[in-house]
N, C-alpha and C positions, 0 to 999 in steps of 0.2 A: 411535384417537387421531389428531388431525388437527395440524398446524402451519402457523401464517402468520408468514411468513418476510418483512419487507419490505424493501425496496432504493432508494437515494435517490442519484444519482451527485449529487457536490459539485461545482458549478461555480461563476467566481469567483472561484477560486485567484490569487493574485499569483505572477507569477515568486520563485522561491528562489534566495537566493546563498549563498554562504560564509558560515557565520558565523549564520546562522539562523534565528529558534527555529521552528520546525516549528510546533509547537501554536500558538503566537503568529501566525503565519501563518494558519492555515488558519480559527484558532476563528471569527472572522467569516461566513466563508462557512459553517461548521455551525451558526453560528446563524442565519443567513436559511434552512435547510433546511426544505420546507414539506413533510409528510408527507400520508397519504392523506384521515387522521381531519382536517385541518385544522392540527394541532396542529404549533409550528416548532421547531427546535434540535434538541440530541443531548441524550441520556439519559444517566443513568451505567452503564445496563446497555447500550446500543447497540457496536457492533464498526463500530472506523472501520480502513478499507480504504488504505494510503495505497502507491502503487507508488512501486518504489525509485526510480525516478529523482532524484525531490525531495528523499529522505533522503540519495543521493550528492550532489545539489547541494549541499547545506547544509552536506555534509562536504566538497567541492571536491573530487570524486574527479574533474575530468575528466583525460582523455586525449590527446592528438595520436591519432589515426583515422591508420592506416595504410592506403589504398584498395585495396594491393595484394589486404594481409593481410583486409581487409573482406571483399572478393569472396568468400573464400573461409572462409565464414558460421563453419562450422563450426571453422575453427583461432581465429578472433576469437572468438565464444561459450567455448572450451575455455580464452582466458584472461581468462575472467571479467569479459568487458566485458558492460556494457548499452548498445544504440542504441537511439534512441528519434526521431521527428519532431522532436523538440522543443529537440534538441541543436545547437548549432549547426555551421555547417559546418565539415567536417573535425576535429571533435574528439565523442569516444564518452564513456564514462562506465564508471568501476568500480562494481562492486554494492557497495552503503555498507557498510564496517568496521560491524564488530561491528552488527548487524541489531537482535538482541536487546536489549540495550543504549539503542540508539535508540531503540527502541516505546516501551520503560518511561519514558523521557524525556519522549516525546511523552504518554504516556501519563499521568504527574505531571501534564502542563502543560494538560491537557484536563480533567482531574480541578479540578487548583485553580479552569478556567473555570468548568465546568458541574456539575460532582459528582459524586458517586457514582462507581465506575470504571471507563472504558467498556474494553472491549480494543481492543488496536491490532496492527493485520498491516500488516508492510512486506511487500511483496511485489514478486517479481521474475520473469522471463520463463525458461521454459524448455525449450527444442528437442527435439522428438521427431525420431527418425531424422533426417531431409536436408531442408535447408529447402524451405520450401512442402510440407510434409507433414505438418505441426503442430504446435501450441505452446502453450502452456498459462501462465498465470499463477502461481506457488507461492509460498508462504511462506516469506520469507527470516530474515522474523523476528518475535516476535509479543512480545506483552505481556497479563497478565492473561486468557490462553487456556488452560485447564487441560490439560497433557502426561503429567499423572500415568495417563490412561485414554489405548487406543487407540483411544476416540471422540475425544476433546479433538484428540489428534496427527491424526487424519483429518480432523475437520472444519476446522482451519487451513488445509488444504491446498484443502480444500472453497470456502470463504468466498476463501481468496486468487483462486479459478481465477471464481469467479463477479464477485467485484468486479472480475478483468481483465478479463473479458467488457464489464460496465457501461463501465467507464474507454475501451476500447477505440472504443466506439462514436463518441467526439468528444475531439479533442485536445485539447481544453482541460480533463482531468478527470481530473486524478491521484490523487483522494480519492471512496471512495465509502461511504456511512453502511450498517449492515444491522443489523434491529431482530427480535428476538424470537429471538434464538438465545440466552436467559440461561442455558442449565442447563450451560454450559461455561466461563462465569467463573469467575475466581476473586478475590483480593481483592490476592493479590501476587501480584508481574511477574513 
């Protein structure tokens, strides 16, 4: 049994503020998404990859950045901030309330675009041992990803750690598309 897995980082993205809509945001740039086959746009069975930072945007999590407290990666990580490039100076970001919640949102509002229902992972950064010793992208929150199986619950984590891989490559790409994972959908959020 063989599987082809595709991957399309979204660039394109407009800055997010307060106030929102996520899906209203991004649908444009997944519709100019040009796949391998030729064929453009998102599926209702495709897994859009979206990192948290833009779902904290839109919820205003930010912060005052304490530099002290910064330096010292590991007390700022423990409360629950997100850094990212793309912050501006001296102010961080919380990981956005309620994760879940927000997918299935995003998740509606990509459905009324394009159909069918695709899943959505918010995704957030997570430190292994002491900085610069690893990090990984995870699932903060998901939508239409099936958790009833310990496939479903792995592969969120899977899909989150690969779309930060993609996203990570160029700052401009907080969104990334991934086709042919259907057998872990499901129809509700």
């Amino acid at each position: 049994m063989s599987f082809v897995y595709e991957l399309v980082p979204v660039h394109g993205i407009p800055a997010v503020t307060k106030g929102d809509d996520i899906a209203a945001v991004i649908s444009p740039a997944l519709a100019a998404v040009t796949w391998a086959d030729g064929s453009t746009g998102l599926r209702g069975t495709d897994i859009v990859v979206i990192a948290g930072k833009i779902v904290a945007k839109a919820q205003g999590k930010y912060t005052r950045r304490d530099e002290i407290r910064a330096e010292a990666f590991e007390d700022f990580d423990a409360m629950n901030l997100l850094m990212f490039r793309a912050v501006p100076p001296k102010l961080a970001l919380y990981r956005p309330e309620k994760p879940d919640e927000a997918a299935g949102q995003i998740r509606r509002g990509l459905a009324a675009r394009f159909g069918g229902r695709p899943g959505v992972i918010v995704t957030g950064s997570e430190r292994e041992r002491k900085r610069g010793q690893g990090r990984r992208d995870i699932a903060l929150g998901s939508a239409g990803v099936d958790y009833a199986t310990e496939r479903g619950e792995a592969i969120a984590d899977v899909l989150a750690a690969i779309g930060g891989l993609a996203m990570n490559q160029s700052e401009d790409c907080p969104v990334v598309v991934i086709r042919g994972v259907n057998d872990v959908l499901t129809y509700e959020d």
